[in-house]
N, C-alpha and C positions, 0 to 999 in steps of 0.2 A: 522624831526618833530619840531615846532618852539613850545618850551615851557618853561613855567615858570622853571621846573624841570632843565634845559638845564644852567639857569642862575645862579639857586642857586649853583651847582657843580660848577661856575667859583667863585660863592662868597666865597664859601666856600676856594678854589685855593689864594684867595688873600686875604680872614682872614686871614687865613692860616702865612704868607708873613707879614701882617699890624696890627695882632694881636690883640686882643680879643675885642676892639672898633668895628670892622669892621663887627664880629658876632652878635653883639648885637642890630644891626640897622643900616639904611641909615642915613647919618648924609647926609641931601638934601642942594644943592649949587643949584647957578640957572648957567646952562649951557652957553657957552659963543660958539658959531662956532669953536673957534680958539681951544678950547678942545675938543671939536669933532673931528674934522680931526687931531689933535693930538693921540687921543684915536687909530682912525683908522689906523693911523699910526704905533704906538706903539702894537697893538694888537696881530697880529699872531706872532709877537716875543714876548713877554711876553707868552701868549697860548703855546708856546712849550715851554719854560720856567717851567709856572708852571706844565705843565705834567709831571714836574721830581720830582715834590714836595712828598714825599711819606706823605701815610693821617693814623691817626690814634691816640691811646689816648697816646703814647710812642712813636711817630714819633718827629723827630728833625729836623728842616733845616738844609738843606748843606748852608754851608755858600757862598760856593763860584756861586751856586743858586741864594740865595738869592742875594746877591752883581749883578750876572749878570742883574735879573731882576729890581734893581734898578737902577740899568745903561740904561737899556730901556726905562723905562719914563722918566728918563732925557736927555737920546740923544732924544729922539720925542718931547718935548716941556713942560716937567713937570716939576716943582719945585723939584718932589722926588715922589717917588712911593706913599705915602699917596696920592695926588694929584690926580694919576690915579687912584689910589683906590676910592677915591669920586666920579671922573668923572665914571668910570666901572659902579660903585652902582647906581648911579642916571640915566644913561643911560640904564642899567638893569631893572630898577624899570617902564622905561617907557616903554623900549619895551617888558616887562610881561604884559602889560595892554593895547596893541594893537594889533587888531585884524589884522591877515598876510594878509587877503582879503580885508577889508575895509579899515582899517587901524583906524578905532574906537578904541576911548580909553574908558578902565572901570579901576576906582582906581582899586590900587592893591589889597583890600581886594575880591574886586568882580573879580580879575583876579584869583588870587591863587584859593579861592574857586571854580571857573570852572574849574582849570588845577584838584584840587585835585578831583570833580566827574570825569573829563575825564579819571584818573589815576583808580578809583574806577571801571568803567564800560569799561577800555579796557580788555579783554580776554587774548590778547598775550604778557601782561608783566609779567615774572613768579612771584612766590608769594613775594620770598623774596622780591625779587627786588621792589616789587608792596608796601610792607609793608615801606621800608628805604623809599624810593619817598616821602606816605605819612605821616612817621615820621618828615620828612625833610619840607613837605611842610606844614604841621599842625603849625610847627616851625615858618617860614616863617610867618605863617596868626597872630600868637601871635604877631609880633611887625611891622605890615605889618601898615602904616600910611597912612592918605590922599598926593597926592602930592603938596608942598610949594606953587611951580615955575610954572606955567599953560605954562609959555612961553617954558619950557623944551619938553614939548610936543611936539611942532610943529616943533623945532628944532631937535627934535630925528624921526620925521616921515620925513620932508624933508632930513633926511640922511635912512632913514629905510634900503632902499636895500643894499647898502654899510655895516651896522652895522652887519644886520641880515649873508651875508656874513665873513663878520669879524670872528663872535662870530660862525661857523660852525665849 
């Protein structure tokens, strides 16, 4: 299922890591190719990386976690994991607002907003779960911005399939 819901758990995986700047909003760069295919590069190791991150209000990073996953972004091309925390956020930010068939973009407030009725009128997501989603994504729509860079766009739909792969 290609959803908003899908990107905030990896935002929340690299707050998490880049700390409490990262929760608070997309700090928008305008995307470069050459971080893009860094990102992709970098991705599925980082992705199992932060799956060891344990979440919670008393959770603490391993250090030695964390250290691995800053090693990642900078063997793939990053200055230092802030770096790929930008590049993540602002390539998240766009493919929340592209449609997986068309590949139409709607800013992020009118992306979230659809994820969050889809979320409302699916049946088979149990309650809890249905309630954190739209705790999480109500979240999301409070500091949810228009996007800066228009050029990010096209540069995150000419990698779509690759990204959207990635981020599974």
């Amino acid at each position: 299922m290609h959803s908003a819901f899908r990107f905030l758990i990896l935002i929340v995986a690299t707050a998490f890591i880049s700390g409490p700047a990262t929760a608070q909003g997309v700090k928008q760069i305008q995307l470069s190719e050459k971080q893009v295919q860094s990102f992709l590069a970098a991705q599925k190791e980082i992705s199992k990386l932060t799956e060891k991150i344990q979440d919670g209000p008393n959770a603490k990073p391993d250090p030695k976690v964390e250290a691995a996953v800053k090693a990642a972004a900078t063997k793939n091309g990053f200055a230092g994991f802030d770096e790929y925390s930008d590049v993540f956020d602002n390539i998240s930010m766009i493919m929340s607002g592209l449609d997986p068939k068309t590949k139409a973009f709607s800013e992020p407030k009118i992306a979230i907003q659809k994820e969050i009725d889809g979320v409302k009128a699916d049946k088979a997501i149990p309650e809890e779960q249905k309630k954190q989603q739209l705790n999480e994504l109500n979240e999301a729509l409070k500091s949810a911005e228009p996007v800066k860079f228009p050029t990010n766009i096209e540069i995150v739909k000419k990698y779509y399939d690759q990204i959207d792969a990635a981020l599974q």
